[in-house]
Every structure is written in structure tokens, then in C-alpha cells.
N, C-alpha and C positions, 0 to 999 in steps of 0.2 A: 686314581685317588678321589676320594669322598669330597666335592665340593664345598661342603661345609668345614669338612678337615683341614682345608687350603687356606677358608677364609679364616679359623681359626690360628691355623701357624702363622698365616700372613701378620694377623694384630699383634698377635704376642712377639713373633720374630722383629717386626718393622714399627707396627705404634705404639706398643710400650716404651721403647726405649726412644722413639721420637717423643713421646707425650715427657718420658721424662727427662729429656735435654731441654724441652721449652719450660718447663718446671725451671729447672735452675738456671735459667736464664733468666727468668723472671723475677728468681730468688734470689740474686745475683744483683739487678736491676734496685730491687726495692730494700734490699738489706744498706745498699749505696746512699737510698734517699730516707735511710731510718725508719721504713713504716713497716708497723705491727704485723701487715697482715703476709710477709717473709715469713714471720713463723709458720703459721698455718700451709702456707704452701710446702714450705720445706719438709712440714710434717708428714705431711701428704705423699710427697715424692717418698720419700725415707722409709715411711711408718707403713702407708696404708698399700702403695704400690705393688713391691714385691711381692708381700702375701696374697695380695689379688691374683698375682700372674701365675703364681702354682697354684690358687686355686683352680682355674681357668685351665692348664694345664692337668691336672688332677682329673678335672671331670669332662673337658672336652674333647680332650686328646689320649689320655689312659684309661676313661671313660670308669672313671672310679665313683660311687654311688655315694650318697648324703648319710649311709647309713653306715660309714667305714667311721671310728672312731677318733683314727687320724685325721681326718676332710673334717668331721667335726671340729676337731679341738684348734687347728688352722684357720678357721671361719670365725669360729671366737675370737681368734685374739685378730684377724681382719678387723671385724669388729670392733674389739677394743681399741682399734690404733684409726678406725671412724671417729670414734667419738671423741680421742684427745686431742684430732685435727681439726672436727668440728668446732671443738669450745674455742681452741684458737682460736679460727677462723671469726667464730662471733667476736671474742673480745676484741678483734681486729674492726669488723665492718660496726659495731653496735658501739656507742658508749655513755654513760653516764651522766658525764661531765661536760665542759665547756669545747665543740669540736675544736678538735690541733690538728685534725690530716684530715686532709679531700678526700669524700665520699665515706666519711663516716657518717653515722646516721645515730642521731640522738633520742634515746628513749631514756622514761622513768626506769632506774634501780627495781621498781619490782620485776614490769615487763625486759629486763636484763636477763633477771633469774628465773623468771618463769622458760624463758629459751632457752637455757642451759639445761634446766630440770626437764623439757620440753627432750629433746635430745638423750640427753641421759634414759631417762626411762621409757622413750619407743626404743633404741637401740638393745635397752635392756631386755627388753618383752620380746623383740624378734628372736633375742639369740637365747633366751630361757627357751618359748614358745613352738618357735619357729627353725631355733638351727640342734636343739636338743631333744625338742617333739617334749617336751615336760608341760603337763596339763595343769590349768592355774585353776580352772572351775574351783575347786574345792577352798584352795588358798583363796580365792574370789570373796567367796563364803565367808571366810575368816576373817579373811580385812575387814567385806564390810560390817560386818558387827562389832568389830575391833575398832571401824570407823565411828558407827554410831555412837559406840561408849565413849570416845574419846571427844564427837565433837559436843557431847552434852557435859563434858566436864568445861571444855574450851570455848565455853558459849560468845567470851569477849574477845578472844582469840581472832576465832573465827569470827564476829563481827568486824574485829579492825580489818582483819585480811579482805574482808567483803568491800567496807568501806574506802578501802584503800583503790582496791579496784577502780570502784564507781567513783570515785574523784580523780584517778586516771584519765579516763574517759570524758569526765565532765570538764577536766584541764580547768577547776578554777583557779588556780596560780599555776606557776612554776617555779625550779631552782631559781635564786636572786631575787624575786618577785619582794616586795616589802606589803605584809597583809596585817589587815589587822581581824584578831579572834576576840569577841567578848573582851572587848576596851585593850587588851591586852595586843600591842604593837609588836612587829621583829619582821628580818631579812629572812627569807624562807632556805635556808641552806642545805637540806636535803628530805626527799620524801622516799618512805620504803613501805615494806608490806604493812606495818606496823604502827608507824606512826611520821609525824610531818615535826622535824626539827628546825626553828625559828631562833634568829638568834637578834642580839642587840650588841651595844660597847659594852655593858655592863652585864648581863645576864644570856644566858642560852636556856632556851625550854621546850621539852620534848612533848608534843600533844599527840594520843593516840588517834588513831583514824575515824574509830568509834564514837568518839566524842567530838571529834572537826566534823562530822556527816551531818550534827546537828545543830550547829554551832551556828552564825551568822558572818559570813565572812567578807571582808572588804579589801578589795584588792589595788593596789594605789600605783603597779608597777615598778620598773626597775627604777627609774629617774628622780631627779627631785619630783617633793607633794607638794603643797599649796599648806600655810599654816598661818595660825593667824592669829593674833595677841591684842588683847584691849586695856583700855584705860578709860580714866572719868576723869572730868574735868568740873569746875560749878560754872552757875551759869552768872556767874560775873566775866565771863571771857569767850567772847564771840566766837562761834562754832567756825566761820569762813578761817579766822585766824588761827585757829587750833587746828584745822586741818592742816593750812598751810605750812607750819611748824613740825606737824608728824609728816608730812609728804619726805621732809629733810634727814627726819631722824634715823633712816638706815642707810646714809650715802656713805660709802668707803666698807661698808660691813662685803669682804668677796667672796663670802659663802652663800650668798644672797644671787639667787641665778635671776630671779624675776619680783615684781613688788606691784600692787595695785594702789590707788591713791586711799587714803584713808575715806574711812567715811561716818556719818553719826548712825549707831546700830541704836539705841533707844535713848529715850526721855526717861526722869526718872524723877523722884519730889527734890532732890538734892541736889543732882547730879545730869550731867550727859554725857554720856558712855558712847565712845569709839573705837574701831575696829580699824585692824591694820593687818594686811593678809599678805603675804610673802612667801616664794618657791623657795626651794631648799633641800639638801640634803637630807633625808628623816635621822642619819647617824650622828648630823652637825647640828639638829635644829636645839638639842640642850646649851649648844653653846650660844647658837646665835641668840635664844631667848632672853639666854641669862645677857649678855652684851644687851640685846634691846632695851630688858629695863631698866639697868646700870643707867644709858643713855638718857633713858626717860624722865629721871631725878636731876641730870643736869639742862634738859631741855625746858623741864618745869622753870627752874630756876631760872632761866636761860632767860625766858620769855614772860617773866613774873606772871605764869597760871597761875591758879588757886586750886588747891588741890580742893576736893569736896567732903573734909572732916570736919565735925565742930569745933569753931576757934573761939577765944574770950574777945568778945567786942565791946568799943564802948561806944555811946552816945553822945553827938552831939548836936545843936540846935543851931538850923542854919540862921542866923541872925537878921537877913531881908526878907525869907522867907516862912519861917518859922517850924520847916522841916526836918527832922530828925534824918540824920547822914549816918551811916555808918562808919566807923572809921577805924584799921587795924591799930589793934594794941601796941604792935611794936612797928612803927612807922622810923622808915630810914631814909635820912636826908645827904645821900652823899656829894649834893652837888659842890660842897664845899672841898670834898677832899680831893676831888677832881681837881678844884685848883689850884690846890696845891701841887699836888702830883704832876700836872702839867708846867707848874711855872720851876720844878726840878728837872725836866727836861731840859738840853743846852739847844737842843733844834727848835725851842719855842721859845728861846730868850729873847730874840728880839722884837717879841710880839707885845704889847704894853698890855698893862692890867684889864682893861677894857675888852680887848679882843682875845686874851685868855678865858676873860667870865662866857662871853659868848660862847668858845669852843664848847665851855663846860656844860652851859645850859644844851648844847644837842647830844652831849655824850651819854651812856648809858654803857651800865657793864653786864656783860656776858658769863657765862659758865659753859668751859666743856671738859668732857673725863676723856680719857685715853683714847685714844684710838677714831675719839670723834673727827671731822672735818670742820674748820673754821671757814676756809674757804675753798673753792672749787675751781680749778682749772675748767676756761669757757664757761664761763657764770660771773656774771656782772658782781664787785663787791659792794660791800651793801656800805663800806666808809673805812678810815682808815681805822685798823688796828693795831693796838699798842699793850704790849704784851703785860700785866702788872703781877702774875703768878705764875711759874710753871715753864716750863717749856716744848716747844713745835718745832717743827719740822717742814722745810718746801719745796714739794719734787715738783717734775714734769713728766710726762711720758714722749719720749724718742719717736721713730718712724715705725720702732718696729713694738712698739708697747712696753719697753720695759722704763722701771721708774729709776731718773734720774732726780739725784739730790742738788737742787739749788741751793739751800741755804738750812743750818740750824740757827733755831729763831728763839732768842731768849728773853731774860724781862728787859722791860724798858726800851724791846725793839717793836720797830712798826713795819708791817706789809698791809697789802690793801690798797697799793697807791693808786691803784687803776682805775678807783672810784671816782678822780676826780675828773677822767676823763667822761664824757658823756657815752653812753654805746659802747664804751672798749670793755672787755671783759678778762679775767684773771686768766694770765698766761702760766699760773703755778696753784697746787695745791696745798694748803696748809694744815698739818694736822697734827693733833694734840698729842707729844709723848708721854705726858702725866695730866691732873687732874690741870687745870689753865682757867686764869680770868685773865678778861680782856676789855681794854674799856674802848668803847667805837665811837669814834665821832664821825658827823654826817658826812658827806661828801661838799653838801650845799654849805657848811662853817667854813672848810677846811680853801674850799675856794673867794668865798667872801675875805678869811683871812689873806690869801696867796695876795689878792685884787688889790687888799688895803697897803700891804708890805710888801714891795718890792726885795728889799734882803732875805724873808723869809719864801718867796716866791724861789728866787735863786738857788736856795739851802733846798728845797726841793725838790726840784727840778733836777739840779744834781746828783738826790739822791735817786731820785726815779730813772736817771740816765746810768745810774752804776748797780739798779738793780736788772734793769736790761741788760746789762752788757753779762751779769752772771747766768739770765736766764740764757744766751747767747751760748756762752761756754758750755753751759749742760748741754743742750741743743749738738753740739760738735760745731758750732759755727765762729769759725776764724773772721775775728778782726783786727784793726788798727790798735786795738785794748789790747792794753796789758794782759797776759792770761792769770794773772791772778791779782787779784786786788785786796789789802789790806785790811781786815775785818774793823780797826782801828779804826780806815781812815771812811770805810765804805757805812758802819754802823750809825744809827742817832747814838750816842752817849747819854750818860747822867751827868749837867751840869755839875 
């Protein structure tokens, strides 16, 4: 027997049907672990195997010629059952999208389709060309002037396809990338032959390839950007202090990944203009803006700036000097209603007229809107605060970061107390659940008062010992205390 005859019965008798038990074994194995690329093999096994093996059969061993009609039409459809195992097989190893399975390998949506089309049409050509003997010269011919006619009606067409390509290639973004095109911002959510889809919260927009080729593009990647918001200020209000006050004004904002210090971006006849630059999500930066400058109207206020519009002033003539002072038209004197307000307090009743006025003359009222922080957990208070509008809220955060509610804090209640300790620093954060005024007094009053009164030193003292013992309980920390304490007995009252 014919050597070759042997080694041919040998394959087909012993390693086709070894190749295809390791086939479904394999099929078997990955069908278990869900992955795509079971199809393609099973195809393989099923589809393309068999007809190979009577091919093989057919012309190695019946010694049957290319030119039998039957071997033809059997090679085709081999053929055919290549190329639906093929595509498989790509959809499997190739994909689009964000990888889900080991060893897939991620290309752009065009270069996807270009492999399939890739595929399709050698396989086509061999079995037209090559298993039929059908001459294409002529249809050659056809095409291409069927070509040229068609690419001169498709001039933009075939530009974006062009374009699309060479930005493939040049990978200046990718999927999820956040770019910006001609001022115009958006998340890059998918690129094809055609064109580059960009999307936002509000809008989606499809820009052709054609037109991105020429376009200027800025690529900010997937992460937070850096963005950055100004104000002005006049210059009646010391730039060191104006800064110091916006350094504050985005503490507790948690969309806020990063923040640089403020600083003065220019001088102006009016005005001095600052800049305030902070990381961020580009989907969240409409919200955090709008928040910022909400904040920015109660921090004005907060810190009696001046904003830099024209006001009506009037004159007046300094009487030893003879200098013309400026002086606001609407000038407010609240130090009297301070003491009033303070001498309605029952925790300041024992304190006599005298040492009330004093509190009054270091007090000064505050403004914050929602959401803002009064005070800061590890951060020295700036004096005690006493609630006169609105109401807050005072957590801590646990061992493991999550925020524990000490106390809801309403009007005519005080936190802060930790100001009168020198170096100790707020063990709670306080923060505004509606718009809040707060009137502060110094630390340096509230101790000179403690010094003068002994009862009122007491009434203190106490209360600072029963607001530890709540921050205690948030904490998880068991003591001799009661685990709950009486809002009645634990609050200042209104006399």
C-alpha cells in the first residue's frame, strides 16, 4: 500500500475524531465557564470538520478531481461553514466594549467590522475564483468604475471613513474619554466608521469623522478635570482675608475630589478678582457650580465683603480731622439686639448686665445656606455658637468612616464649646440643614465671663460634660452615663 495512502487513512481514521473529542472537551470546559468563544469552537467541530473529512476522503483516497461537480459544491459549503466559525470565533477573541473575559482583546467598532468584512470577502473570492475557476477580470472592470462613480458621488462618505481610520490610529481619545470639540464638552461613548458619539446629562451629539479630523481636540480623560470659578471682591476687604474665607467655602461639598487654595487672578479699577480651581467629576461639575455660588452669597455675607457694584454713599466730615469718610448708607447696629437676645437666654441669666454687654460687644453674626459646614470636626472653633435661625445638624465620623449623628441643633442651641479650651479642637461637625444665622461670640468673652461667675462657669461645664458624653455614645463608647440623656435636661433653654 501507497505510503501516502496510509498516512492519509491514518488522519482521517485516528486524528479527526481525536481532534474532535479534544474539540468538545474544550466545548464542554468553556460552555461551564460561560465564554463566548464555545460557540466558535463547537462550530468548528460540527460545521466545518465533517465536510473537511469527505473532502479529504474524496480526493485523497478516491482520488476524485476539483473538477467533479460534486467536490465542488461540498468545498463551498466547507467553506461556508469557515466563515460562520470564523465570525464566531472573532466576536469571541475581539470586542468593542469594556473587556468581561480573559484574553479578549479590545479594538475600535470600525477595526471589528473591518475583520469580519476581512473574512467574508477572501473566503468569498477563493471559493467564486479559486473552488469554481469563475474569472473576475472583467467584473474587476466593472466594479471599478462602478467604484469611481460611486466614490465621487460619496466624497463625505468616504472622507469620514478615511478619517475615522487615521483617528484610529492616531487614538486621540477613546470610549469613556471626556473630550472637548470646539467649546463643545461630552463623554466619548462610541466611535465608528462614521462618526464619534459624545454624550452628556443633558444632550447626546453625533460628530462625523470628517469634521473631528479638523476640529481641535482636548482630551481631559476618564477621571475627574480640574475647573475653576471666580469672584470679585472691592478693595475695601484685604485679599490675605478673602482668600482665607474662600479656602473654607467648598468644605463638606463630596463631589469635590481635590481643591487648590484660592488665589488673586487680576487687579481691576473696581474690583479684585479670584480664582478658585477644584477637581471634579465633568457630569457633577453643574451641580457642584451651582452649590458653589449659592455658598458664595452666604460667605459674602458671612464675612461682611463688599461686593464690587456701585452703592449710594454718603459723606461725612471727620470732625478732628477734617477728612471726608465714607460711610454706608444703610449702617446696622446690632449690638443692642445681641443683648437682648442674650439676656433671653436661661444659661446666661446669671450673668449681670455688665458682663452680658461685654459678651455682646465680641459677638458678631454669621450666615450659612444649606449644606454649608459651621464647624469642622479637628478644626479648632472659632467661639461659641448659638443658633438664632434655622437649623443644623452634628455628626462624627466612626472608625470606619461612616457619619454618626450626635445631635440635631436648633435655635437658641449652642455648640462650639471646645473654643474655650485652648489647642482642643471640634470633636463633631456641624452643618446647616436650611438657610442658618448664628451669632459667635469669642472664646476670650465667654472665658473672662466663666472667670468672673462661678455659677455660670458650672452651668457650663456641665453642659460641656453632657455634650461629651453624646459624642461618647455616637462613637460606640460605653460609660458610667446614662445612654440617653434628656434633650430637656441636656439643651440651653429659652429663659
Amino acid at each position: 500500500m501507497d505510503k501516502s495512502l496510509l498516512g492519509w487513512l491514518l488522519l482521517l481514521g485516528l486524528g479527526f475524531p481525536l481532534l474532535s473529542i479534544l474539540l468538545g472537551e474544550a466545548v464542554s470546559r468553556l460552555e461551564r465557564q460561560q465564554h463566548p468563544l464555545a460557540i466558535g469552537l463547537r462550530q468548528l467541530r460540527e460545521y466545518v470538520l465533517p465536510p473537511l473529512a469527505v473532502i479529504l476522503i474524496m480526493r485523497q483516497v478516491l482520488s476524485i478531481t476539483n473538477q467533479n461537480s460534486w467536490a465542488r459544491f461540498l468545498e463551498t459549503l466547507t467553506w461556508v461553514a469557515v466563515i460562520v466559525a470564523g465570525l464566531s470565533l472573532i466576536n469571541a477573541l475581539l470586542t468593542t466594549k469594556k473587556q468581561s473575559i480573559k484574553g479578549q482583546i479590545h479594538v475600535p467598532n470600525l477595526f471589528f467590522q473591518i475583520a469580519r468584512g476581512v473574512v467574508i470577502l477572501a473566503i468569498g473570492y477563493h471559493i467564486i475564483d479559486g473552488v469554481w475557476e469563475i474569472s473576475l477580470s472583467g467584473f474587476g472592470e466593472t466594479v471599478g468604475l462602478a467604484t469611481a462613480v460611486i466614490a465621487l458621488a460619496l466624497q463625505d462618505t468616504l472622507s469620514n471613513l478615511v478619517s475615522g481610520l487615521l483617528l484610529l490610529f492616531a487614538k486621540p481619545f477613546r470610549a469613556g474619554d471626556w473630550i472637548e470639540i470646539d467649546e463643545k464638552q461630552g463623554r466619548v461613548l462610541e466611535q465608528n466608521w462614521w462618526s464619534v458619539t459624545i454624550v452628556t446629562s443633558e444632550w447626546k451629539l453625533n460628530i462625523p469623522n470628517g469634521v473631528l479630523s479638523q476640529a481641535s481636540i482636548i482630551n481631559y480623560g476618564q477621571g475627574a478635570i480640574w475647573k475653576s470659578i471666580s469672584t470679585s471682591f472691592s478693595y475695601d476687604d484685604s485679599p490675605n482675608e478673602v482668600i482665607l474665607a474662600l479656602n473654607s467655602l467648598m468644605e463638606g461639598i463630596d463631589a469635590i475630589e481635590d481643591k487648590d487654595s484660592a488665589v488673586v487672578s487680576s487687579y481691576k479699577d473696581d474690583r479684585i478678582t479670584y480664582e478658585l480651581s477644584y477637581k471634579v467629576m465633568p457630569e457633577e461639575d453643574d451641580v457642584v457650580s451651582a452649590e458653589i455660588k449659592s455658598r458664595l452669597y452666604y460667605l459674602t455675607k458671612r464675612y461682611g465683603f463688599t461686593m464690587p457694584y456701585p452703592i449710594k454713599v454718603q459723606y461725612a466730615i471727620n470732625a478732628q480731622q477734617g477728612i471726608p469718610s465714607r460711610i454706608p448708607q444703610v449702617l446696622e447696629n446690632r449690638q443692642q439686639e445681641v443683648v437682648t437676645y442674650l439676656r433671653s437666654l436661661s444659661y446666661f441669666s446669671t450673668l449681670n448686665d455688665n458682663d452680658i454687654e461685654k459678651l455682646a460687644q465680641s459677638a458678631t453674626f454669621k450666615a450659612y445656606g444649606k449644606g454649608e459646614l459651621i464647624i469642622q470636626e479637628g478644626k479648632e472653633d472659632e467661639g461659641i455658637y448659638i443658633i438664632l435661625k434655622g437649623t443644623a445638624h452634628a455628626y462624627l465620623k466612626d472608625e470606619k468612616g461612616n457619619r454618626q449623628i450626635v445631635d440635631q441643633l436648633e435655635i437658641n442651641e449652642a455648640f462650639g464649646e471646645m473654643a474655650i479650651f485652648p489647642g482642643e479642637v471640634s470633636p463633631v461637625t456641624a452643618v446647616a440643614d436650611e438657610d442658618v444665622e448664628v451669632v459667635v461670640i469669642t472664646a476670650d468673652a465667654i472665658i473672662q465671663a466663666i472667670e468672673s461667675n462661678n455659677k455660670f462657669a458650672s452651668e457650663i461645664l456641665q453642659y460641656i460634660e453632657e455634650r461629651k458624653k453624646m459624642v461618647r455614645l455616637a462613637k460606640g463608647i460605653k460609660d458610667g452615663a446614662s445612654p440617653l440623656i434628656s434633650k430637656n435636661n441636656r439643651r440651653v433653654q429659652v429663659g
